[in-house]
N, CA, C and O atoms as CSV, one atom per row, in Angstrom:
chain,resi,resn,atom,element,x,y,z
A,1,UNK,N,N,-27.548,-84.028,217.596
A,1,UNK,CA,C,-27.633,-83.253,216.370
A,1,UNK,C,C,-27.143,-81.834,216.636
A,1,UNK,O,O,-27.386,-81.346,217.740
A,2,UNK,N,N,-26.456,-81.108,215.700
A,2,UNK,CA,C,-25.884,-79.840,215.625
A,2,UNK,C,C,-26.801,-79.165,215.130
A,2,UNK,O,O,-27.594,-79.718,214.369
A,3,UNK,N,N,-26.931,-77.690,215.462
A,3,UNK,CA,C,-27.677,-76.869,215.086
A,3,UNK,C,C,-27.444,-77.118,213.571
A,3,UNK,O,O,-26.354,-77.402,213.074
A,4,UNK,N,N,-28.675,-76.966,212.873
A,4,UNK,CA,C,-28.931,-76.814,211.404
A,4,UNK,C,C,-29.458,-75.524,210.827
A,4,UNK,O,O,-30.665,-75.286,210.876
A,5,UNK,N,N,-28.357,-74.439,210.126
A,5,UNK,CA,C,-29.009,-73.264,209.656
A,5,UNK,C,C,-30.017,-73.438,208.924
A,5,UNK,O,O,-29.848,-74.393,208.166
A,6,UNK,N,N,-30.882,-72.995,208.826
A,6,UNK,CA,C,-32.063,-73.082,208.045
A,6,UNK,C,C,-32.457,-71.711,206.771
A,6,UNK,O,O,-33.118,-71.766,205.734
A,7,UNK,N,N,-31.633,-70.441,207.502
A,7,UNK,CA,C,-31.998,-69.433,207.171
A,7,UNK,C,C,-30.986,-68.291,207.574
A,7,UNK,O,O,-30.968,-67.869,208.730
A,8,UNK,N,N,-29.954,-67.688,206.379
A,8,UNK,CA,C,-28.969,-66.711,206.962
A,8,UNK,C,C,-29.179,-65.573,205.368
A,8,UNK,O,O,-28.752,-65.737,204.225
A,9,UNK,N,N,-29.988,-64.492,205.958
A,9,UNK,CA,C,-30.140,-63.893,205.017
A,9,UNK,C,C,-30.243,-62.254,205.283
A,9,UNK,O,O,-30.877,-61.695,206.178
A,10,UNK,N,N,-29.374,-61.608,204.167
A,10,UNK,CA,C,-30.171,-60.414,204.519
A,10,UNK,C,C,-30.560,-59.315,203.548
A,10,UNK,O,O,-29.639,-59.236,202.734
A,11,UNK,N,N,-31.494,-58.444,203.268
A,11,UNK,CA,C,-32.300,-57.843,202.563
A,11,UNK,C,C,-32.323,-56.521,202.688
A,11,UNK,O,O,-32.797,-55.913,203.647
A,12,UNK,N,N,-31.666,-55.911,201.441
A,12,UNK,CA,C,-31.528,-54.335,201.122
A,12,UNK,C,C,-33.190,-53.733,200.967
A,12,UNK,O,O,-33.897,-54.187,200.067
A,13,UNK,N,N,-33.661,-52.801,201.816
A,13,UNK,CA,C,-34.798,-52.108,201.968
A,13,UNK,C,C,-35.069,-51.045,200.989
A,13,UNK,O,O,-35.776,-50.868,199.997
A,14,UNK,N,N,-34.073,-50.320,201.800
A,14,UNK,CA,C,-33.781,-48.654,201.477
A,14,UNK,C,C,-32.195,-48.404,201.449
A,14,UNK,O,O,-31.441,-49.223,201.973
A,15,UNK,N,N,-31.838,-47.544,200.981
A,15,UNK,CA,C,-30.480,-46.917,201.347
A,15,UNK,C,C,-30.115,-47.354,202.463
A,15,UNK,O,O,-29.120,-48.078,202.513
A,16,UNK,N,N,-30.713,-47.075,203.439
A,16,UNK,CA,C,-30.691,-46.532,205.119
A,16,UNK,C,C,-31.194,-47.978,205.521
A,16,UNK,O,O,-30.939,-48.035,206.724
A,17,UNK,N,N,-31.785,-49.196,205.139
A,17,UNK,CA,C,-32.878,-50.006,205.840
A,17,UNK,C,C,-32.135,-51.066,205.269
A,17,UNK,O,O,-31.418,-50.926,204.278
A,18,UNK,N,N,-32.374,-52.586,206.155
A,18,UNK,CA,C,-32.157,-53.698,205.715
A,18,UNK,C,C,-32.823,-54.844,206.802
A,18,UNK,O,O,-33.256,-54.761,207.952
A,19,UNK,N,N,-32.735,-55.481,206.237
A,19,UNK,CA,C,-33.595,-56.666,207.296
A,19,UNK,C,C,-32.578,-57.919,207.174
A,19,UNK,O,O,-31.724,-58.166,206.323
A,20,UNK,N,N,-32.935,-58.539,208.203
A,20,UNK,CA,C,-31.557,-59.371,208.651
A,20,UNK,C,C,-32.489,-60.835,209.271
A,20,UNK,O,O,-33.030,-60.885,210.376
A,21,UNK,N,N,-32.487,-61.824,208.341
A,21,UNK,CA,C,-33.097,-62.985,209.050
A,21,UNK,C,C,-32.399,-64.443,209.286
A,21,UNK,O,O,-32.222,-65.255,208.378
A,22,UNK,N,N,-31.911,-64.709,211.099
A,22,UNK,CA,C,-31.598,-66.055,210.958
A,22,UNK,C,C,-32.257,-66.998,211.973
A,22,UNK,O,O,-32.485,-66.688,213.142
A,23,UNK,N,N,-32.629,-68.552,211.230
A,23,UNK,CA,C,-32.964,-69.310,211.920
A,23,UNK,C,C,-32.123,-70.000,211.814
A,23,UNK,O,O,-31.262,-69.942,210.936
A,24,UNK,N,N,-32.252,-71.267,213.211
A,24,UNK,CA,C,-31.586,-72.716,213.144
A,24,UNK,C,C,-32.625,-73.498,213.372
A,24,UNK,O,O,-33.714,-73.032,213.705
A,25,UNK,N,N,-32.399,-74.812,213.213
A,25,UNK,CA,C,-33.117,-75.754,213.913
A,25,UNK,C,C,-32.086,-76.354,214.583
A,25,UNK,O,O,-30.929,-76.627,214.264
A,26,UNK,N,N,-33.107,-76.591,216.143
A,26,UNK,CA,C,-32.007,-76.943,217.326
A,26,UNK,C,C,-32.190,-78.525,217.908
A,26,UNK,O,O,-32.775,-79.247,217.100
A,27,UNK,N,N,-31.955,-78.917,218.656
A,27,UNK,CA,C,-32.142,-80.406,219.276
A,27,UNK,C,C,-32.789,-80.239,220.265
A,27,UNK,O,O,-33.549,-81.172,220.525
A,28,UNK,N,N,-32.794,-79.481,220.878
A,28,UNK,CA,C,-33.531,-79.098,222.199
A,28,UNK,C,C,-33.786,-77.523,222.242
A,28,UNK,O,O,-33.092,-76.527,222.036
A,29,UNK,N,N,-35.178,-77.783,222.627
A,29,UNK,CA,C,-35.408,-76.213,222.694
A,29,UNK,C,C,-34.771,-75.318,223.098
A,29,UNK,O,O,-33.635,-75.779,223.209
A,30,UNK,N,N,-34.763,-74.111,223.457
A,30,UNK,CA,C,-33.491,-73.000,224.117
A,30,UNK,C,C,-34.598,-72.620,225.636
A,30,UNK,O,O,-35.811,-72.543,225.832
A,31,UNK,N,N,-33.703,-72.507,226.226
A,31,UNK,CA,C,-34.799,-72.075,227.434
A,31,UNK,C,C,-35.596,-70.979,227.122
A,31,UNK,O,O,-35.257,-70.091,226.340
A,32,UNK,N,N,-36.906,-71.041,227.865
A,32,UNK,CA,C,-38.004,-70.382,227.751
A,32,UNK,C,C,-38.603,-70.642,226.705
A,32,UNK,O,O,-39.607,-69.929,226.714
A,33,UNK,N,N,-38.574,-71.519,225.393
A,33,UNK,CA,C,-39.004,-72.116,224.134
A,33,UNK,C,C,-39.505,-73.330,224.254
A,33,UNK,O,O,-39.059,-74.108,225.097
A,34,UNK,N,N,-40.613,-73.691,223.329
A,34,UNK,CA,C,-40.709,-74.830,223.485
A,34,UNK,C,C,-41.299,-75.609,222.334
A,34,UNK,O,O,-42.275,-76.353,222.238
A,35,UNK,N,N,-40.068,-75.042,221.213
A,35,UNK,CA,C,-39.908,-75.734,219.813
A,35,UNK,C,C,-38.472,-75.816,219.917
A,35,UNK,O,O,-37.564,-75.666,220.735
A,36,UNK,N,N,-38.669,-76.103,218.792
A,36,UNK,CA,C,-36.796,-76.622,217.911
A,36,UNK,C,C,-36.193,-75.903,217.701
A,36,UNK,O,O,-35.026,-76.295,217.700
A,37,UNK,N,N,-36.328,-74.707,217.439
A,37,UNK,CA,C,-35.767,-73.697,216.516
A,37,UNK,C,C,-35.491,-72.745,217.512
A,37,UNK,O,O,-36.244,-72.729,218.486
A,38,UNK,N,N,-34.056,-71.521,217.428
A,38,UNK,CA,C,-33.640,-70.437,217.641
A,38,UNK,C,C,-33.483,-69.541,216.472
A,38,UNK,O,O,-33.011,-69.864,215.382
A,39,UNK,N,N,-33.922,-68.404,216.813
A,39,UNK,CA,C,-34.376,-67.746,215.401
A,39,UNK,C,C,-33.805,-65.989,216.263
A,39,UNK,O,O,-33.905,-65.634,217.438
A,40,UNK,N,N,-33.321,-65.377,215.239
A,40,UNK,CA,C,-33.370,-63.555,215.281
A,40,UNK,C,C,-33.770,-63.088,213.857
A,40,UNK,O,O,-33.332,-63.644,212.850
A,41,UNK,N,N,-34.602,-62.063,213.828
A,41,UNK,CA,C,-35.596,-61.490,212.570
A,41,UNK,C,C,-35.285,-60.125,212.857
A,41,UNK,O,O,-36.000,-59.532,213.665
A,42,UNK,N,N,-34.299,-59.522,212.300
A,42,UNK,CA,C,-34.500,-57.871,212.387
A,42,UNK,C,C,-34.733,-57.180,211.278
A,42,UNK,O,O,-34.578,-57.550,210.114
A,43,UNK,N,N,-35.193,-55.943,211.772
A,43,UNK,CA,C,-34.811,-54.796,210.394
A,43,UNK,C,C,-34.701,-53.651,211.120
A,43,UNK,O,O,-35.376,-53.064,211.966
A,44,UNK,N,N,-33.193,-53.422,210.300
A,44,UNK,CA,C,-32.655,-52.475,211.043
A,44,UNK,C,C,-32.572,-50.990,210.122
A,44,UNK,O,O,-32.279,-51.064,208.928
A,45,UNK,N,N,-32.860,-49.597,210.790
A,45,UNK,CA,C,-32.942,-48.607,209.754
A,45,UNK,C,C,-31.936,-47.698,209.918
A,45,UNK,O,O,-32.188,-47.728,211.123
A,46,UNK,N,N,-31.332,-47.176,209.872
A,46,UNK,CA,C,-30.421,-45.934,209.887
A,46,UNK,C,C,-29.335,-46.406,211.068
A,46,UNK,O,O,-28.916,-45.690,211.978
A,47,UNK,N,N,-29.056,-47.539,210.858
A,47,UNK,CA,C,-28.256,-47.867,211.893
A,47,UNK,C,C,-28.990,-48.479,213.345
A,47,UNK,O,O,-28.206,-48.975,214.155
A,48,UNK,N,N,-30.467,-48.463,213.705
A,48,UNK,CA,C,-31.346,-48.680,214.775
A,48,UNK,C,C,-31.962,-49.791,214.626
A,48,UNK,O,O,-32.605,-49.819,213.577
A,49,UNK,N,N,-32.056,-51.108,215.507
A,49,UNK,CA,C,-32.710,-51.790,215.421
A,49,UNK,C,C,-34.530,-51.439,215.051
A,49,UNK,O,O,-35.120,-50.972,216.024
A,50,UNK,N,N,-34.940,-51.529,214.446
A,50,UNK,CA,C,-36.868,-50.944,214.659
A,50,UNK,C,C,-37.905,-52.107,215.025
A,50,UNK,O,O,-38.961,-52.042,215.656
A,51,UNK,N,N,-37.218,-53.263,214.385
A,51,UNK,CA,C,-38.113,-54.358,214.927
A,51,UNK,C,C,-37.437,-55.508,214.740
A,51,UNK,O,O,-36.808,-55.621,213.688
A,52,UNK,N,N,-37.418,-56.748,215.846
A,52,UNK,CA,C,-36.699,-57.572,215.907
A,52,UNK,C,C,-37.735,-58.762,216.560
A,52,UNK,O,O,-38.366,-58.383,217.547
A,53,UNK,N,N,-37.933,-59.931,216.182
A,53,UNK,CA,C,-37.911,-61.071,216.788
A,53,UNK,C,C,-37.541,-61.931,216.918
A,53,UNK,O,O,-37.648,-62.653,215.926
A,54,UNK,N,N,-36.726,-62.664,218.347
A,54,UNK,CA,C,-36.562,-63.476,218.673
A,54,UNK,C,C,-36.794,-64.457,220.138
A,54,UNK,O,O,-37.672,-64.219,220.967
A,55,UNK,N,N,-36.070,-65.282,220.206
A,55,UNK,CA,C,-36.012,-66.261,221.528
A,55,UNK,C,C,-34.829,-66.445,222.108
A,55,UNK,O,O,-34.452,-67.512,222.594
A,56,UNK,N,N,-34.169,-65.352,222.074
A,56,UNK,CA,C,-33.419,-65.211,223.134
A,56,UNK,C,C,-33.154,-66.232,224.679
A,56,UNK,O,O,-33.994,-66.227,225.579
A,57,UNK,N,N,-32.104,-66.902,224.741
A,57,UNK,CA,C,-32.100,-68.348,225.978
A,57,UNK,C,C,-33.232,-67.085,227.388
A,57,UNK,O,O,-33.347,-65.905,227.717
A,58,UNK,N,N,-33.702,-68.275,227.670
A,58,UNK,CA,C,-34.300,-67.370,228.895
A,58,UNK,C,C,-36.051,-66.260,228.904
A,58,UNK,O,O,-36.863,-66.040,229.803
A,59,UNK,N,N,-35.985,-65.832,227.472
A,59,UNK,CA,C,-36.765,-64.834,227.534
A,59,UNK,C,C,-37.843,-65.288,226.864
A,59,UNK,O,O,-38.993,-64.849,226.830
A,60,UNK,N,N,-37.036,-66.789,226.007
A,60,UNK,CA,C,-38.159,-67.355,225.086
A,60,UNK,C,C,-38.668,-66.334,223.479
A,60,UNK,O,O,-38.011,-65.705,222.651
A,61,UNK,N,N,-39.794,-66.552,223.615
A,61,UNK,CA,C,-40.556,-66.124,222.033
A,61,UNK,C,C,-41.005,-64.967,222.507
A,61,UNK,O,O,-41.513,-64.966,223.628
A,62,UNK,N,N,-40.912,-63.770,221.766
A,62,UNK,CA,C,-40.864,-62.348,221.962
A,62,UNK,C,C,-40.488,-61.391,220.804
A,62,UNK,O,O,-39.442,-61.741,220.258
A,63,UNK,N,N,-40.924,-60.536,220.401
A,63,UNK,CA,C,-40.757,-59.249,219.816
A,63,UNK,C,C,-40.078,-58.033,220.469
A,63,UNK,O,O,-39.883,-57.964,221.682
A,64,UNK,N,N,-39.695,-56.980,219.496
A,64,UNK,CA,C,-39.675,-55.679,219.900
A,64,UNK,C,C,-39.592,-54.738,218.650
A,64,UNK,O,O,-38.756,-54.639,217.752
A,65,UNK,N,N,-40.576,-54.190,218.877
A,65,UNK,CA,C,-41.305,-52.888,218.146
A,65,UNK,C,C,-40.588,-51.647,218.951
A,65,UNK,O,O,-40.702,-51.396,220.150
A,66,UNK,N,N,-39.744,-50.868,217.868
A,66,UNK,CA,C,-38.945,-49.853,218.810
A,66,UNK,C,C,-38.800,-50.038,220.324
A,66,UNK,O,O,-37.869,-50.843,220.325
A,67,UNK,N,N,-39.033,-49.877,221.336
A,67,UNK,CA,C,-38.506,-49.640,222.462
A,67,UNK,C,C,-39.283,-50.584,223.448
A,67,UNK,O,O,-39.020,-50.862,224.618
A,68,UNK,N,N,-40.311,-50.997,222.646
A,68,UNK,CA,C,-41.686,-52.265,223.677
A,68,UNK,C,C,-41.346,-53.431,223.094
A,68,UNK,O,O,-41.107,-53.471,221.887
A,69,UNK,N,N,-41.279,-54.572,223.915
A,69,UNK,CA,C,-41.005,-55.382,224.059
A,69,UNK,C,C,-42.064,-55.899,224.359
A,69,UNK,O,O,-42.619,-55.367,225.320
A,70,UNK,N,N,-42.896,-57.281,223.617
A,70,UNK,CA,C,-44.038,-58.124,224.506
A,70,UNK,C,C,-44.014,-59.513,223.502
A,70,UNK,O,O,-43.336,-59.597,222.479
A,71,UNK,N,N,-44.710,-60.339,223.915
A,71,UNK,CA,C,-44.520,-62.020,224.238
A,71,UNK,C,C,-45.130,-62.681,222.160
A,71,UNK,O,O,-46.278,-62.696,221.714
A,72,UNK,N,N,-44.340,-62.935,221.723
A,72,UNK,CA,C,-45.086,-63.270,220.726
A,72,UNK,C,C,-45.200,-65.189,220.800
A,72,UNK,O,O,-44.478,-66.042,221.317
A,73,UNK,N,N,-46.579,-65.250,219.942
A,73,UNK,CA,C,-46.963,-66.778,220.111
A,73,UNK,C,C,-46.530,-67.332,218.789
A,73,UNK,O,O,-47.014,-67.189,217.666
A,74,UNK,N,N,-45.324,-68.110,219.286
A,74,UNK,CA,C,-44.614,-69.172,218.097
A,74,UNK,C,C,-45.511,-70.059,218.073
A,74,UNK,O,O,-46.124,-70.394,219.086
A,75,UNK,N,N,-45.759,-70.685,216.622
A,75,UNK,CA,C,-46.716,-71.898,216.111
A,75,UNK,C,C,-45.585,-72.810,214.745
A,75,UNK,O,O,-45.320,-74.002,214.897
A,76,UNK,N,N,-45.160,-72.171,213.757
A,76,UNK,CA,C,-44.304,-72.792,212.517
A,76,UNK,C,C,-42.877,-71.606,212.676
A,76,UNK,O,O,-42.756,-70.583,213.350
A,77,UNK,N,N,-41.950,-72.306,211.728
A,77,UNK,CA,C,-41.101,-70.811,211.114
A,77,UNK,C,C,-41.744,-70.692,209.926
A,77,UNK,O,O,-41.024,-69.990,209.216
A,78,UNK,N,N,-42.212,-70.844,209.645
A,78,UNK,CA,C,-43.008,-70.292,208.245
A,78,UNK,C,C,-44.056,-69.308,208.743
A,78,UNK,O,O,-44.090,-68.276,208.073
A,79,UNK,N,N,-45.010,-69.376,209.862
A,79,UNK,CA,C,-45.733,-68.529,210.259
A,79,UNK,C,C,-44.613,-67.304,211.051
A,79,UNK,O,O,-44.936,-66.153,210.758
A,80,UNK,N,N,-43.608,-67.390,211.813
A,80,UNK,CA,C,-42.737,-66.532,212.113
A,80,UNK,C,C,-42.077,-65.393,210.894
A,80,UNK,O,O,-41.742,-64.218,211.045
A,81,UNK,N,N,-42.056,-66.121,209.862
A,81,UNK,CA,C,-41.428,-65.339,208.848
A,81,UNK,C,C,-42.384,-64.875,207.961
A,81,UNK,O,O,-41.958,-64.384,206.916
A,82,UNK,N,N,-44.025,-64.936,208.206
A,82,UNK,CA,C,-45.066,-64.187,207.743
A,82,UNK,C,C,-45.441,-63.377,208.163
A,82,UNK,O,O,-46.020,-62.482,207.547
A,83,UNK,N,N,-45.146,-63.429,209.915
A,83,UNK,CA,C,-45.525,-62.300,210.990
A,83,UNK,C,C,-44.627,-61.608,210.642
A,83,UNK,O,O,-45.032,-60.506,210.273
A,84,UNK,N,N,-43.001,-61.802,210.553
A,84,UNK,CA,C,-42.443,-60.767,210.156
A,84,UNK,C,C,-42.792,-59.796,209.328
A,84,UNK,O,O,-43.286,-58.679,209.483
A,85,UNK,N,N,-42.368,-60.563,208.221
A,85,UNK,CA,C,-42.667,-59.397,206.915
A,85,UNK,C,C,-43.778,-58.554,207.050
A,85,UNK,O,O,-43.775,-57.357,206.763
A,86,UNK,N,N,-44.980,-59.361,207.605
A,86,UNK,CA,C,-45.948,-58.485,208.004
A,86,UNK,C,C,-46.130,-56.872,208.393
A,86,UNK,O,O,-46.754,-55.918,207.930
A,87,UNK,N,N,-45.029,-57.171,209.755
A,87,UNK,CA,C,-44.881,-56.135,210.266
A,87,UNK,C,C,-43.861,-55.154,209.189
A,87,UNK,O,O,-44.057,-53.983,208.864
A,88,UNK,N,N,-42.985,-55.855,208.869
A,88,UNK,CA,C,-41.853,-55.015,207.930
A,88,UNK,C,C,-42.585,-53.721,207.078
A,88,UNK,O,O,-42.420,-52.502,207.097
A,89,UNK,N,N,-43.804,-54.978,206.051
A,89,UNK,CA,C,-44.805,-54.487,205.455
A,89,UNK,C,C,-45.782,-52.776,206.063
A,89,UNK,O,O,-46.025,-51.638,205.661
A,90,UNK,N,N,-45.994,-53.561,207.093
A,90,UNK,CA,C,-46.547,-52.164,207.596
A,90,UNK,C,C,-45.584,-51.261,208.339
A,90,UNK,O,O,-45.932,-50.240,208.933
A,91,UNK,N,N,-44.326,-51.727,208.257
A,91,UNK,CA,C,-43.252,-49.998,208.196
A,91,UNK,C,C,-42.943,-49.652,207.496
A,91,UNK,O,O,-42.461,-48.527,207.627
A,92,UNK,N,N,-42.934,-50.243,206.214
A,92,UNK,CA,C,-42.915,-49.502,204.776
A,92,UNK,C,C,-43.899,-48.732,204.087
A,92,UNK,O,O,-43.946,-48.054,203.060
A,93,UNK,N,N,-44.854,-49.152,205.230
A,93,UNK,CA,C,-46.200,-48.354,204.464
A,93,UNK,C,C,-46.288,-46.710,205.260
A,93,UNK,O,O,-46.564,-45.762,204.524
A,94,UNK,N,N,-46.091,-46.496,206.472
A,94,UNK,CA,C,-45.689,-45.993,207.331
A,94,UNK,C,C,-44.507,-45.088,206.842
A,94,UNK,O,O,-44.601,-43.928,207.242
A,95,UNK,N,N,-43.522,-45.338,206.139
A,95,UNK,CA,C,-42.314,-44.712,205.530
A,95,UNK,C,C,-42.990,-43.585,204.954
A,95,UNK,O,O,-42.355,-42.745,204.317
């Protein structure tokens, strides 16, 4: 099976802000994963990444919140794309 997009989207914030979300579903996990899916979730502001998650081959399931980087726990993409916004949510509040 060929990767299947699931999700190629992206979302005007602010002037300055946009958020950028893609998944696939894969045939075999990507190294360091150990679901189906390869996924990148950003939102990017003034040109700067500010928060991004993905699974990157190798590094697996992970975040980054400006400049820290630490291990996030994949369960659905539906729960991935709730954690997102989540966070999105609370940088807009933050704005």
């Amino acid at each position: 099976m060929k990767a299947q997009a699931l999700a190629r989207e992206r979302h005007a914030l602010a002037e300055d802000a946009f958020v950028e979300i893609v998944i696939w579903r894969v045939s075999r996990p990507v190294k360091g994963s150990t679901h189906g899916f390869k996924y990148r979730l950003a939102l990017v502001v003034s040109g700067e990444c500010v928060l991004r998650y993905d699974n990157e081959t190798g590094k697996g399931d992970h975040r980054h919140v400006g400049d820290v980087e630490s291990s996030y726990s994949f369960s659905t993409h539906e729960t991935l794309l709730a954690d997102f916004w989540a966070d999105v949510d609370g940088w807009r509040q933050r704005r």
